[in-house]
N, C-alpha and C positions, 0 to 999 in steps of 0.2 A: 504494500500500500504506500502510496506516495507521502510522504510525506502527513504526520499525523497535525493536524491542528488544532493546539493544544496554546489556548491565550492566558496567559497569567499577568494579569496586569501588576505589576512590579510596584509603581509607580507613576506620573503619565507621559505617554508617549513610549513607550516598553514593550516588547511583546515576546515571547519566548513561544519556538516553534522546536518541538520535537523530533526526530527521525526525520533528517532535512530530506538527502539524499537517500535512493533506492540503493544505491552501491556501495556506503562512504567508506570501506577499508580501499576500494579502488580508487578513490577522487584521493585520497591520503596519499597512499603510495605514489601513486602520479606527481604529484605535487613533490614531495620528497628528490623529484628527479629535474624540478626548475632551478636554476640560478637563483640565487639570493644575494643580494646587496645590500653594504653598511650605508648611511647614510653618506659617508664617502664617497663610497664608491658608485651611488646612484647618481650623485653629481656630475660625476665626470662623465656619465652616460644622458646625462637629463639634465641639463644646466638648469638651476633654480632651486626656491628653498623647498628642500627634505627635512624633515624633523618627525623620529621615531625611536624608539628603543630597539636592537636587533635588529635583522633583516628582512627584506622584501625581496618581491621579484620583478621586475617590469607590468605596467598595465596589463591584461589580458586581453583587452581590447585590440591591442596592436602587436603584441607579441604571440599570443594563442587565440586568436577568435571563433577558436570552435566550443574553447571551454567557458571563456568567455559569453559565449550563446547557450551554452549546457546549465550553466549559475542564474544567468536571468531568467533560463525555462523551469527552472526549478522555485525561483521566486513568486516569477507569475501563478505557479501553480500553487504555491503558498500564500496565495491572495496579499501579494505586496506586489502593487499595481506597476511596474516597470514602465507602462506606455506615460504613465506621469512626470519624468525624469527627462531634462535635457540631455544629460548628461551622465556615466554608469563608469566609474569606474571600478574595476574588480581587480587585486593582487592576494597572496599568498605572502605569510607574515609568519616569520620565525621568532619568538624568545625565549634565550638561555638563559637559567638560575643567575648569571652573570649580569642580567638587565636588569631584573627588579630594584635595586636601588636607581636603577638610569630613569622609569615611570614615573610616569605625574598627572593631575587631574590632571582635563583639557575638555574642552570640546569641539568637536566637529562643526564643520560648516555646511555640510551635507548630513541630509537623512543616511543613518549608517546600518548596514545587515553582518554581523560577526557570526562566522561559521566555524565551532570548535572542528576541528579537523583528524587529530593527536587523541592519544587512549585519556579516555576519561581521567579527571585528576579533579576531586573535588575539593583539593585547598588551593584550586586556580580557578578563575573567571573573571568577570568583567564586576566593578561597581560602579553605584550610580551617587551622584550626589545631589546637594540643592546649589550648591555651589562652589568654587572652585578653596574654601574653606576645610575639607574634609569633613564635611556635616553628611554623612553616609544616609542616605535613604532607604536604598537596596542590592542587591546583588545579583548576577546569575552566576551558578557555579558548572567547572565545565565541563561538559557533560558530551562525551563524543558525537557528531550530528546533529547538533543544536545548534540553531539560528537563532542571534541574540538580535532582534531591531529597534532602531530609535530614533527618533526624529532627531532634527537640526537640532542645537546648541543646549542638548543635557550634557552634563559635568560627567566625567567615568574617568576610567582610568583600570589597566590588566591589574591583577594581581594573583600571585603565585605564580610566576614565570619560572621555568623550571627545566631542567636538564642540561646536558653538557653538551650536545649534537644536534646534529638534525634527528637521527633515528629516535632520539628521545625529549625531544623539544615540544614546547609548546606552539601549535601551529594551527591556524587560524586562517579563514579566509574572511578576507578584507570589503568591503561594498562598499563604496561612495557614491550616491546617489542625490542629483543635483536639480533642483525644480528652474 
């Protein structure tokens, strides 16, 4: 079954979706096999400001547009309306136990979709704040094939970043999604 839809309103603008993917130990391992870049190192490929903990891997949009189109069908069909969006960007995000002090609140400028990707690990996941204070509201913890969404400019921030590698890193698929 696709994807179960399962809404737990957190707080607002939050939504947590269960069993994203029909496959995800396959979208995992795949991923596992992208290039990932430090914030360095995306520069010199992507002039402009980057500012993350860990790595990424190039847009999917312009680097892999099949997977690319495989994440948004998978969206659409978890009724997060995609045709809404000027604008979609999708990457693959790595952090190792080495980042968690590098995190910090922030927020997004874009509506955002976090797709745990990595074996369950439930003293990692995303929190949420009221503001860039650390006045915690709520959390998702993370939970393998859960799709964590949220509108524009809520406060969050990863936590429990964790392992030494890619095979055992914390990995996530990324959404940027632009009205």
């Amino acid at each position: 079954m696709l994807g179960l839809w399962l809404l737990k309103k957190m707080s607002k603008n939050v939504r947590i979706i269960y069993n994203f993917f029909n496959f995800p130990n396959l979208m995992y391992e795949n991923c596992k096999k992208l290039n990932f870049y430090t914030v360095e190192e995306m520069s010199k490929i992507i002039p402009g400001k980057h500012d993350w903990p860990g790595k990424r891997t190039l847009c999917f949009e312009t680097e892999n547009p099949f997977l690319h189109l495989h994440i948004l069908s998978y969206l659409k069909l978890n009724r997060i309306n995609v045709d809404d969006y000027k604008k979609i960007d999708t990457c693959a995000h790595i952090r190792l136990a080495e980042d968690e002090e590098k995190d910090w609140i922030h927020k997004d400028n874009s509506n955002t979709a976090i797709i745990y990707l990595s074996n369950t690990n439930l003293n990692s996941g995303t929190k949420f704040f009221a503001d860039d204070l650390e006045n915690e509201i709520s959390k998702a913890n993370f939970v393998q094939n859960t799709c964590v969404y949220f509108e524009k400019g809520l406060f969050h921030t990863s936590f429990g970043n964790h392992g030494h590698s890619i095979e055992d890193a914390r990995m996530t698929l990324n959404i940027f999604m632009y009205k």
